[in-house]
N, C-alpha and C positions, 0 to 999 in steps of 0.2 A: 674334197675331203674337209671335213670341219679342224681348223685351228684349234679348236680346246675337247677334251675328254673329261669325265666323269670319273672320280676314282673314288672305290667306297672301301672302307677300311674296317674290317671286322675282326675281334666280335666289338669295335667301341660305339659303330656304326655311323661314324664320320665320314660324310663325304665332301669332295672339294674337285671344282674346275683346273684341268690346269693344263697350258701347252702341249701339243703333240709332241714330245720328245724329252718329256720331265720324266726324273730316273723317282722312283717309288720314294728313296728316300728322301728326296725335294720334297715330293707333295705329302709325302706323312709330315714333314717336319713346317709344312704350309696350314694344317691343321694342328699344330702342338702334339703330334703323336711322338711320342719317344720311341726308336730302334736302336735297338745297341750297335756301338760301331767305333771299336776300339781304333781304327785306324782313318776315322774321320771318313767315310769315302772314299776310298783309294784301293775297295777290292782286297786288302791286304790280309783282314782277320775272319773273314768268314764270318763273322759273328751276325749278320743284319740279315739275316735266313727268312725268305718270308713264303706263304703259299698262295698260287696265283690257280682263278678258279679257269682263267681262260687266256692259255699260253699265247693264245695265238694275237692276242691285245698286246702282245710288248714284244722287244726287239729279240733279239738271237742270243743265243749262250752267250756269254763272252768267256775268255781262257782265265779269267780269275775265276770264272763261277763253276767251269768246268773241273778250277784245280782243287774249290771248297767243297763241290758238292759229289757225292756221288750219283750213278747211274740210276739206280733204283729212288735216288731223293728227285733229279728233272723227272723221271717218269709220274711223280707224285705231285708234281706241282712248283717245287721247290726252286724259288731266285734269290739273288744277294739284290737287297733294295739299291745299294750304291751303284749296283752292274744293268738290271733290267730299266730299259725307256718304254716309256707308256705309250701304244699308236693307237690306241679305242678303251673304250668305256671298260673298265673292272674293276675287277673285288679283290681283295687285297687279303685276306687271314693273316695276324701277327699272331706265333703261337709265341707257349711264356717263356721259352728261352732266347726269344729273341727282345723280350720288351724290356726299358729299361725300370727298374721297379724302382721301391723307395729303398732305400740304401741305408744302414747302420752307419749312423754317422755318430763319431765320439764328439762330445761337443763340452766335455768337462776335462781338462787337466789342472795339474796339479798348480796350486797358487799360495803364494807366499804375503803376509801380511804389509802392506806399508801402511805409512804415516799421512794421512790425507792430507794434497794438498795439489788439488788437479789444477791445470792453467786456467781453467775459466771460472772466473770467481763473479761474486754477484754484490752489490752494494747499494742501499737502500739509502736515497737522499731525498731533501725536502729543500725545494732552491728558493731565496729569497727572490719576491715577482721584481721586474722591474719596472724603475721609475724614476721621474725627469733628474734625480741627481744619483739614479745607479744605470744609465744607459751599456749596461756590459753586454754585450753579443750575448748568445743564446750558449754557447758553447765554449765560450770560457767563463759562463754563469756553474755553467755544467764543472768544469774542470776546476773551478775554485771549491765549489762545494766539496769535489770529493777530495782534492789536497786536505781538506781540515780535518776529514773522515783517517786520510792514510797518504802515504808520499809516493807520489809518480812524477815521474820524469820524464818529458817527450811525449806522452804518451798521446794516440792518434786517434782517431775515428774512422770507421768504416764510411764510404761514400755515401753508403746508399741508407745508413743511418742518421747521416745531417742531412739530407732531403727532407727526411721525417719531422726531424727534432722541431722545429718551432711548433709544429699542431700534436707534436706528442706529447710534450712538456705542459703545455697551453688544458689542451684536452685533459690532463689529468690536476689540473692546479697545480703544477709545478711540483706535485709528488712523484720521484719517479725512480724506477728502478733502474742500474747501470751495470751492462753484462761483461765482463773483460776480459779478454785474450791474452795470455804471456806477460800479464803488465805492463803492456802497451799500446793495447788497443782498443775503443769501444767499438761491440761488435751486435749491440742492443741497447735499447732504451723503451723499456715498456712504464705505461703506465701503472703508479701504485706500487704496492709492496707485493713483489714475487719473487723474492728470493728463496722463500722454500721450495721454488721449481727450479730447479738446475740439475740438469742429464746430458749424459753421453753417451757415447755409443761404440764399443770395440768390436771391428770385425777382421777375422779369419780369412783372406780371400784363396781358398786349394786351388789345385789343378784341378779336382772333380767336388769339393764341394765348398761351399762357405757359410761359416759361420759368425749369427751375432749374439752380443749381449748388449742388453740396454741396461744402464748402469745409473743407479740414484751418487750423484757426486759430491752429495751432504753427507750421507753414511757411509757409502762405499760400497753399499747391496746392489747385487745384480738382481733388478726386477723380474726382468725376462727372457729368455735366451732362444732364436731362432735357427732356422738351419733350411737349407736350400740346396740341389745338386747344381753346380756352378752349367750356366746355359752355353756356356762355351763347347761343352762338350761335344755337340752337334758338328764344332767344326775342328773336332780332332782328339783322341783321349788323354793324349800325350801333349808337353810342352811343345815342341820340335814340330809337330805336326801341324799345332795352333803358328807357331812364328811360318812356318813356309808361308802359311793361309795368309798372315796379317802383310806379310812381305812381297805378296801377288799382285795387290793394286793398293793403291791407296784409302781405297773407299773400305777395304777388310780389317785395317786394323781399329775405324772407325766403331765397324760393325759390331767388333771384340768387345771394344770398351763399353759399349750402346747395353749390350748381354752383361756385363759384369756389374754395371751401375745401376739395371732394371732389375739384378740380382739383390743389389742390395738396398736399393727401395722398397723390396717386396718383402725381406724379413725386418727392416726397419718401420715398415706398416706393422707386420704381425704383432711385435713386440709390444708396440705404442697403444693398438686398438685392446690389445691383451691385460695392459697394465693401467690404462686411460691415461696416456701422458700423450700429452699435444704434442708433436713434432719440431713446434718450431719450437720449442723447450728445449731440444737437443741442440747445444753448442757446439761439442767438439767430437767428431767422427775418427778414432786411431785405426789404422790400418796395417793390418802384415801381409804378407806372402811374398812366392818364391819372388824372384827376379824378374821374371816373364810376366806373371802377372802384378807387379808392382809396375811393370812399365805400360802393360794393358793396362791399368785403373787409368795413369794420369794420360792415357793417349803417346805414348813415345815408342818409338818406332824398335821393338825389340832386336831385332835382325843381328846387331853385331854380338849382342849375349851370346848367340848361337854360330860365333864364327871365331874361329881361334884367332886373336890371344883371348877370344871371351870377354870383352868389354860392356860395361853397361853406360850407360846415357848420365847417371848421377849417384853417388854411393850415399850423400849425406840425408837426414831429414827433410822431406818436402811438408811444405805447409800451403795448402791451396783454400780460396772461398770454398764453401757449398755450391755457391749458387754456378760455378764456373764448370762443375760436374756435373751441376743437375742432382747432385743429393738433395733429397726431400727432410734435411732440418732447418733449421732457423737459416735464412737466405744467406747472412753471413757470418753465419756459424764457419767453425775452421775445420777442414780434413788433413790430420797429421798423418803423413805416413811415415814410417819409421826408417831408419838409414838400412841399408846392404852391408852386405859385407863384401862380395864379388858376381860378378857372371851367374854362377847357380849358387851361390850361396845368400839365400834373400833376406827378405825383413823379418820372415816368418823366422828362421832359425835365429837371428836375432833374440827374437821373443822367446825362443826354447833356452835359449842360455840364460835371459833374463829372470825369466820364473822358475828356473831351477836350481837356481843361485848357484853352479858351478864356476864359477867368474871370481865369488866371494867365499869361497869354503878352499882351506887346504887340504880335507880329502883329494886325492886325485879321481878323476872322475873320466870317464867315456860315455856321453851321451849319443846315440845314434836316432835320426828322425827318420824313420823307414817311408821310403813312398819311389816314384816314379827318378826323382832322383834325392839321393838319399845323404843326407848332412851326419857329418861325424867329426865330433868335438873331444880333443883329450887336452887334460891338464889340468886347473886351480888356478885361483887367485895369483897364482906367481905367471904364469904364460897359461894363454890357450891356441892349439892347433886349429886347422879345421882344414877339410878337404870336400869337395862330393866326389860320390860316387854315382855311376849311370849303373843304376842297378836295373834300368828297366820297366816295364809297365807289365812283368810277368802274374805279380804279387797284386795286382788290379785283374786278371783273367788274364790279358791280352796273350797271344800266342801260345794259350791252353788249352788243347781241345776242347772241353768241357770249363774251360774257366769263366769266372764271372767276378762281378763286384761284393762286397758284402753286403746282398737285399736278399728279402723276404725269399726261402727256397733254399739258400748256398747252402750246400755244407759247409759248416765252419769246426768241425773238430772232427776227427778219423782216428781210431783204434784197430790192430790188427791183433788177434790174437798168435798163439802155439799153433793152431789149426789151418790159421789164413782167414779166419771170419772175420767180418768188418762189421765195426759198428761205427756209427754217423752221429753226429746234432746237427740239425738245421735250423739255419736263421726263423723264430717266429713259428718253431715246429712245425713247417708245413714240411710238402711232398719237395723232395729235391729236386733239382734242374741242373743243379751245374756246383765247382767246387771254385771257395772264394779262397782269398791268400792263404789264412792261417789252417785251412784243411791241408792246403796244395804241402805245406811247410811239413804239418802231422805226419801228411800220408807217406810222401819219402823217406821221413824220419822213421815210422815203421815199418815201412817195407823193408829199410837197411838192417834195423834191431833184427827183425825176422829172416831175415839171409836172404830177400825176395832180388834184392838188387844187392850189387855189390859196391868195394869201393868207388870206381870208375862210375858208379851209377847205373851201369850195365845190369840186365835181366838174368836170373839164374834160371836156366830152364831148365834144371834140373828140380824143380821145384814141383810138386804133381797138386794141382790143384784147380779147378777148372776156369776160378776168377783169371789164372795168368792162361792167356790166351793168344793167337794168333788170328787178326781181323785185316783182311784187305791187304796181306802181305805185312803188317805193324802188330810188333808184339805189344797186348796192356796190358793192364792189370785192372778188373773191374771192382769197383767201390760200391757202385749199388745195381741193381739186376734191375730191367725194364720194367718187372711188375710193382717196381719201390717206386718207383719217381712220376713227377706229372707231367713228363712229355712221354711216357712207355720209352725210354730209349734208354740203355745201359750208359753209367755216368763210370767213366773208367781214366786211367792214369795212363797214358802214353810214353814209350821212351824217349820221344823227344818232349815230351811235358817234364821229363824230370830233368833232361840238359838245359831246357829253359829252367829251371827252378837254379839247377847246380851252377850257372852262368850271373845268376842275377845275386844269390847267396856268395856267390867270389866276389862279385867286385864290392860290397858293402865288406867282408872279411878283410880284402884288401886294401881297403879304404882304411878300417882301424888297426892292420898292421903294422901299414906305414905308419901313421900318425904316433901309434905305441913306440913304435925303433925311432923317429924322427924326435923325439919327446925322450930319449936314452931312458925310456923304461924298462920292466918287463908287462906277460901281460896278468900276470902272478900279482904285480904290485898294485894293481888298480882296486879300488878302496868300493868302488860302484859303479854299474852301467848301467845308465838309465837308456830305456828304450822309450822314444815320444812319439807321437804322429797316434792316428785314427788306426791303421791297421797292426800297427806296434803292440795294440793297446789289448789284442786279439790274441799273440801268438803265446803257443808254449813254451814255456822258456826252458825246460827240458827238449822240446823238439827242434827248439830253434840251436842249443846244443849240441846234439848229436849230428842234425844237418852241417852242424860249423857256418852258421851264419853269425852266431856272436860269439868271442871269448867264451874259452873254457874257465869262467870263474864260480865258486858255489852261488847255487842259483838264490842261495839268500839274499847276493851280492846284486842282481838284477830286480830292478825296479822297475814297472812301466807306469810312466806319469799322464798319459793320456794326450789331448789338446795342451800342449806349453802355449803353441804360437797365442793362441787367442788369451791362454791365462796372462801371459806375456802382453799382449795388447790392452786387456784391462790396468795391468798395473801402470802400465806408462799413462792410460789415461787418467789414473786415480791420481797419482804421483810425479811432482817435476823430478822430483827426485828419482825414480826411477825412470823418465825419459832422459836425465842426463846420464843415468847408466847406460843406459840402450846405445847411447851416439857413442860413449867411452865405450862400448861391447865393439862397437864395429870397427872404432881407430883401432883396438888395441889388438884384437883377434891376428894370427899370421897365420894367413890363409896358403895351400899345397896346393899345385897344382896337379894332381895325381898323373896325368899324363907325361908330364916332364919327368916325372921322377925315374932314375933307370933302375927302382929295383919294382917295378909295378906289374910289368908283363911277367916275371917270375912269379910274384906274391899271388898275380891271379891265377895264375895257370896249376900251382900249388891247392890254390884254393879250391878249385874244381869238383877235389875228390872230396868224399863223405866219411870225416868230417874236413880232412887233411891231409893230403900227400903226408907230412910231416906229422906224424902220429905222436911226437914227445910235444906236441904243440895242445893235445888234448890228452890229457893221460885220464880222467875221470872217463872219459870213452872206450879205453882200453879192453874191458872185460868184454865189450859189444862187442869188440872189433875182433877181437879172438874165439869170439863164438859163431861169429858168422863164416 
């Protein structure tokens, strides 16, 4: 029997060699084919569906693929790539709901003006040559020159700059330009006058995507702005799922870092070719994200983030070379990453506090960053809380029949009317495939308005309308009929698709109710709630109401600010001043442990019903609630 098979992959029609007993998703992911796979390979979310022309080339059902698929889908062909192993040559069909498309990524939030004045400054000298009665080393030639220009004290050189310096100086006539670090460091010396070139670069690092801006650090204009689905993905959708991986062998969490750094070379290219700015022009790289992946950037072994008491490796500001990462700017250009605050509470939220200046405004505020797990900030200038919330990977697809990401296809908005008719938008007005968070949010929200489901969430089947159905023993509720969408298959709301929604909307509920009572507020008194994050940026804020996923406050009072994290990471790099708020945001913050708290299992299990167990908690709800 030959050692290696053939595998062709259609319709991209990529084929690739690979071991007798490589599972589909290995070898797609060996040619860069994306398959979606919320649960990283692990059989868990069904979602890596693929159609094999010749069953008899791969190994046997396995019980997770017997428990995704049904009977009449193996009769058709139908394997989970993470489950079926290759023993001979095939063809592989990825249809479109199994691929991973390009994704609606927010990539602007809100940003607040500062005062320029980034740590990498530039200074333009002309060094007297030397001669038999000025024999001054090269580099305290350097260093006197610039004392007469401005006062430094201590201040050092990068290593791999005084290698240079005799043929750099030399080669330019001793005209030269001096690039500096924090005021204390030379971290360039180029020939001639280039101080009109000074750039930086802020990046965004998600759980599923990441985002840059290439930043002019004379004006404070962002030139360019990139964006990329973070490549980690491959090895899990979820945080939790990436640390198991990184904490399996040693060599994984390598791998992690390898994907996140090739991540950000790659929109660090885009930007530069985009805007024609040389790379090694970029001095200083600022970084955010959660905790997991702040510790995946610098290589540190996340593992104990993920084990109660929840510790991380380092809270304060790191400052690393470039070249020690392998980021592609100037070799010793500096990568700041910005301080934590705890366990899940990362850089990224950080920078949400920071650009939305709840820190510095005595409004009272509640900020929520919605995502896999989900940060929530109450207070002002006088104290801020904060806690996370495991809201889940429900609001990304995972664990939705029909769920998905926000890419080209999703539904992203749902209406029901009097009658039960549904109407849709979808991402890029194509044909539907599947429903992304802020539909999943809609569609609850009207089924309850319309009396389809009730408080508990529970199915009214006294409801006579053909969309609410009974399928394989499982009541839905269908959204769009087979002949609307581009797989022909009915795109429909499960009743366990809305305990997953009612499970994931408690614990972020609960998250700021605690923090509201912990804070001796009410939640009457809060002055705004900003909602931040990429899929924050999407929902209704009516729907996300009536669900009881945020405060029952008038919706004029709800803001969505979009990308903080990253607007947050430009200002720290525009601003010392705003990175010494950033380090004062992380001492000063008193972070919840929500688990600890003994009134949390109450608050969530409260939280469950739609909007409220506790109905005087949303009284603008009221007239829904007595109509249903």
């Amino acid at each position: 029997m030959a050692s290696a098979v053939m595998v062709t992959f259609e319709p991209e029609g990529r084929k690739v060699n690979v071991p007798i007993g490589t599972t589909i998703f290995q070898a797609a992911r060996e040619v860069g084919i994306g398959i979606r796979s919320e649960c990283g390979g692990k059989g868990l979310c069904g979602k890596c569906r693929v159609i094999v022309k010749s069953p008899e080339a791969l190994s046997d059902l396995t019980e997770a693929e017997r428990k995704h698929l049904s009977k009449s889908e193996t009769e058709s062909g139908y394997r989970l790539a993470c489950q079926a192993k290759i023993l001979g040559n095939v063809t592989v069909i990825i249809p479109p709901e199994s691929k991973l498309a390009i994704r609606k990524i927010q990539v602007i939030g809100m940003e607040r003006s500062v005062k320029l004045n980034p740590a990498v400054k530039k200074l333009h000298v002309i060094l007297p040559r030397p001669t038999l009665s000025d024999v001054r080393p090269d580099y305290e030639r350097l260093i006197d020159a610039l004392s007469d220009i401005t006062n430094f004290n201590d201040i050092e050189v990068d290593y791999e700059v005084l290698k240079r310096l005799p043929d750099v100086i030399r080669g330019s006539s001793f005209d030269v330009t001096v690039t500096i670090w924090g005021n204390r460091r030379i971290i360039s010396v180029e020939p001639k006058d280039t101080t009109n070139e000074l750039f930086g670069f802020a990046v965004d690092i998600g759980t599923s995507k990441i985002v840059g801006y290439l930043v002019d650090l004379i004006t404070g204009e962002t030139l360019e702005i990139s964006s990329v689905e973070n490549p980690q993905i491959m090895y899990g959708e979820d945080i939790m799922t990436r640390i198991t991986f990184a904490t399996a062998k040693p060599e994984n969490l390598k791998i992690l870092q390898k994907l996140v750094i090739d991540a950000i070379n790659k929109i660090l290219d885009e930007t530069c070719r985009r805007a024609k700015v040389n790379p090694r022009r970029i001095y200083e790289v600022v970084a955010v994200g959660n905790t997991a992946m702040h510790h995946f950037l610098l290589g540190i072994q996340p593992k104990y983030t993920a084990l109660s008491p929840y510790v991380p490796a380092v809270k304060r500001q790191i400052n690393v070379k470039a070249r020690e990462l392998n980021i592609n700017i100037n070799p010793s250009g500096i990568i700041t990453v910005l301080p934590i605050i705890a366990g899940f509470v990362g850089a990224d939220a950080v920078a949400d506090v920071l650009a939305t200046g709840i820190c510095e405004s005595d409004e009272l505020s509640l900020l929520v960053d919605i995502g896999t797990n989900t940060e929530v900030f109450v207070g002002n200038s006088e104290e801020l809380l904060s806690c996370s919330c495991a809201s889940g990977p429900a609001f990304e697809g995972m664990h939705i029949k029909h769920g998905m990401k926000a890419v080209t296809g999703a539904i992203e908005r749902v209406s029901i009317d009097t009658n039960f008719e549904v109407e849709y938008e979808t991402i890029g007005n194509a044909k539907p495939v599947g429903l992304c968070g802020s539909a999943m949010i809609d569609a609850v929200a009207e089924m309850f308005k319309r009396g389809i489901i009730d408080q508990r969430g529970g199915f009214n089947r006294r409801i006579e309308t053909p969309r609410l159905r009974e399928n394989d023993g499982e009541v839905e509720f269908v959204i769009a009929w087979g002949h609307e969408t581009a797989t022909g298959k009915e795109i429909t709301v499960t009743q366990k698709d809305i305990r997953e929604i009612q499970l994931a909307k408690a614990a972020i509920y609960a998250g700021c109710s605690i923090l509201i009572k912990r804070k001796n507020v009410k939640e009457k008194d809060l002055d705004r709630v900003l909602v931040a994050g990429a899929f924050g940026n999407y929902i209704n804020p009516e729907s996300a109401k009536v669900l009881g996923l945020l405060p029952d406050v008038p919706v004029g009072r709800i803001k969505f600010v979009g990308n903080t994290a990253i607007a947050g990471a430009k200002m720290a790099l525009l601003s010392e001043d705003a990175r010494r708020k950033a380090n004062a945001i992380s001492r000063k913050i008193r972070y919840l442990e929500l688990a600890a708290d003994p009134s949390f299992k109450e608050e969530f299990l409260k939280a469950t019903f739609i909007p409220h167990k506790d109905l005087n908690r949303f009284p603008s709800i009221r007239s829904i609630i007595r109509s249903v």
